[in-house]
C-alpha positions as CSV (number, residue, x, y, z in Angstrom):
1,X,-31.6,-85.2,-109.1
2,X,-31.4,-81.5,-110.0
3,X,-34.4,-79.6,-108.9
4,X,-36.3,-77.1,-111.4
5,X,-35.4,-73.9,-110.6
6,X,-38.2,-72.0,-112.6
7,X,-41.9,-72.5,-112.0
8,X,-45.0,-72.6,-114.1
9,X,-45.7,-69.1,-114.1
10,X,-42.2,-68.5,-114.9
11,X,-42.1,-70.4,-118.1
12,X,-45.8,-68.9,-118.8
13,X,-44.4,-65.2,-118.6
14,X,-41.7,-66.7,-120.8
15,X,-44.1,-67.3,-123.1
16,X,-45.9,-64.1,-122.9
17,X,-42.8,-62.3,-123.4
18,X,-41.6,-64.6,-126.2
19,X,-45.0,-64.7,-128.4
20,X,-45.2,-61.3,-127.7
21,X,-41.8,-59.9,-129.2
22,X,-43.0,-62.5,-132.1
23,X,-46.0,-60.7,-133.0
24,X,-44.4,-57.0,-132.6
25,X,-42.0,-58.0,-135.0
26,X,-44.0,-59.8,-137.4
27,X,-43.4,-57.2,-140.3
28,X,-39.8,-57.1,-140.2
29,X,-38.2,-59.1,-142.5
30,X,-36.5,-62.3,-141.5
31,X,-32.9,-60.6,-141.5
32,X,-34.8,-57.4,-139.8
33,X,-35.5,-59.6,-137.1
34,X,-32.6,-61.3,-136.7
35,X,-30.7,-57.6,-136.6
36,X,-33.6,-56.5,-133.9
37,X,-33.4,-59.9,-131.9
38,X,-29.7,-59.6,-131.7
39,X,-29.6,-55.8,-130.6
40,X,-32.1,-56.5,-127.6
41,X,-29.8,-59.8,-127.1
42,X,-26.8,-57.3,-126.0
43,X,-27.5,-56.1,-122.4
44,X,-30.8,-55.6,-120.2
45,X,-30.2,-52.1,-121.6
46,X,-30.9,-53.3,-124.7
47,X,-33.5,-55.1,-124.2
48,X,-35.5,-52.7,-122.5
49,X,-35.3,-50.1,-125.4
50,X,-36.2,-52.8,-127.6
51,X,-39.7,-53.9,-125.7
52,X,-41.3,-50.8,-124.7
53,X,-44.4,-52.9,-125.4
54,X,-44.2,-55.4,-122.7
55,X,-43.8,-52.6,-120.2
56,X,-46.8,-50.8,-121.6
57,X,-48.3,-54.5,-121.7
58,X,-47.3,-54.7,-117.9
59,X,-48.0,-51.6,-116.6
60,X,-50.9,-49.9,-118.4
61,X,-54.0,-49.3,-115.9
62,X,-51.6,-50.7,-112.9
63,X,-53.0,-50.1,-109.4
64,X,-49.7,-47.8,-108.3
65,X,-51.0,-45.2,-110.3
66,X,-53.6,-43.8,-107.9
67,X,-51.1,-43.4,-105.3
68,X,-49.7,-40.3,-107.0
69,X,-51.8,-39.5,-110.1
70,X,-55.8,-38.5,-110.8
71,X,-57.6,-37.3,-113.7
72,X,-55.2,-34.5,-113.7
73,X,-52.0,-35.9,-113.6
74,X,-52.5,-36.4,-117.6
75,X,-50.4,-34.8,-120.2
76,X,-48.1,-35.8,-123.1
77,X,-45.8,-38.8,-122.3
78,X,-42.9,-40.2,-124.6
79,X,-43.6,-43.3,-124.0
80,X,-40.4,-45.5,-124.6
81,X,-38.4,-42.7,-122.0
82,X,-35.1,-44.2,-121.3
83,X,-32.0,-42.9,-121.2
84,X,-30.8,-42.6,-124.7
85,X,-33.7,-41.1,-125.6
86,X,-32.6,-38.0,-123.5
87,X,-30.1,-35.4,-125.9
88,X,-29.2,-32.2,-126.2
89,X,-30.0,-29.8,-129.4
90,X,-31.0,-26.3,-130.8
91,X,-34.0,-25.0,-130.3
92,X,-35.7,-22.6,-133.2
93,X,-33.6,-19.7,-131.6
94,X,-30.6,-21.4,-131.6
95,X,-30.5,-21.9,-127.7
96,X,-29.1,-25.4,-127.1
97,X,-31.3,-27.4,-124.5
98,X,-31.4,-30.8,-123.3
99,X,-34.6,-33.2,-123.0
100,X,-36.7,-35.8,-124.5
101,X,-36.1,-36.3,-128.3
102,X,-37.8,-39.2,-129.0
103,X,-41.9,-38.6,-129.7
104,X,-42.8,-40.6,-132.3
105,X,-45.1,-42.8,-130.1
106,X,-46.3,-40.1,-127.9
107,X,-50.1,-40.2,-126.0
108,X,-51.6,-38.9,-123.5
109,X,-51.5,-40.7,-120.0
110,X,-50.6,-40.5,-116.6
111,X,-47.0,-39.0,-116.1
112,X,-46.1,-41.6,-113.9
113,X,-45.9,-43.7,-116.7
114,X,-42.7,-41.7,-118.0
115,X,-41.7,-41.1,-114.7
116,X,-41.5,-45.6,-114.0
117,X,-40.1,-46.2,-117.4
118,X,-37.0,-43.9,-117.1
119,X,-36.5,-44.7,-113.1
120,X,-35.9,-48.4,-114.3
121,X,-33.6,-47.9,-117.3
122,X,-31.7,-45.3,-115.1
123,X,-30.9,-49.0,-113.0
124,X,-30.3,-50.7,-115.9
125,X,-27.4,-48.7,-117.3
126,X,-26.1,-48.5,-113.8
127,X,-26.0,-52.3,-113.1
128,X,-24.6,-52.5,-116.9
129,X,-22.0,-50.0,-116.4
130,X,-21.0,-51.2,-112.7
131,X,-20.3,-48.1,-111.1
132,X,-22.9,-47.1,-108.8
133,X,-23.6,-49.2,-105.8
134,X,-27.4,-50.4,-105.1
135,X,-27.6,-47.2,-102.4
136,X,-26.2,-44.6,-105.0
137,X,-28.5,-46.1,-107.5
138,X,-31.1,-46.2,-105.5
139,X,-30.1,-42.2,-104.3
140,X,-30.4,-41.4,-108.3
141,X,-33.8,-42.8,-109.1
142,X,-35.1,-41.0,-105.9
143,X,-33.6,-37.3,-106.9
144,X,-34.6,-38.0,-110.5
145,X,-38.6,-39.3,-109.5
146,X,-38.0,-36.4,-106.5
147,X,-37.2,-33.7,-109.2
């Protein structure tokens, strides 16, 4: 007899995650969703761009943020900050710098927020593109959350 190897809270996040990427795409149209579902299908990567919500849904209010952050740690986050959503461009005097590019869901919050969200996809597109060991990946997310 093969033993389950997923337990009841398992399958109950399964659901959370499940009824919740349901209801964000709700007003998409059946082939919208189907184009959506099959992006985030891809890689963790892909995924993770895709879902911003459930880490919002996850993290929002979480414990960790005292450790670092107050009432003055507040300012203007992104809010989906991941990797592709770092570019470079012109500036109104033609100066070409690189940063965020992506604001269309921006609020105020804790930085940490910003800070958490682009440590983990860092590890994402490293485990997806293989190159980096778990030390040099590991060295990465600490000189980005360092800098």
């Amino acid at each position: 007899m093969e033993s389950n190897q997923y337990s009841e809270v398992d399958y109950d996040r399964l659901a959370k995650i499940l009824n919740a990427i349901q209801a964000w795409n709700t007003d998409l149209s059946a082939s919208g969703r189907h184009e959506e579902y099959c992006k985030m299908a891809d890689s963790s990567f892909s995924f993770y761009q895709g879902t911003d919500y459930l880490f919002w849904e996850d993290f929002a209010g979480d414990w960790r943020l005292s450790r670092f952050g107050n009432a003055r740690t507040k300012t203007w986050l992104e809010t989906d900050a991941h990797v592709d959503n770092y570019g470079a461009f012109c500036n109104y005097k033609g100066g070409v710098i690189y940063g965020l590019n992506d604001f269309d869901e921006s609020v105020i919050a804790d930085y940490q927020y910003d800070v958490w969200r682009l440590a983990v996809s860092i590890v994402l597109v490293a485990r997806l593109n293989g190159d980096l060991s778990h030390k040099q990946q590991e060295n990465v997310v600490n000189a980005f959350a360092g800098s």
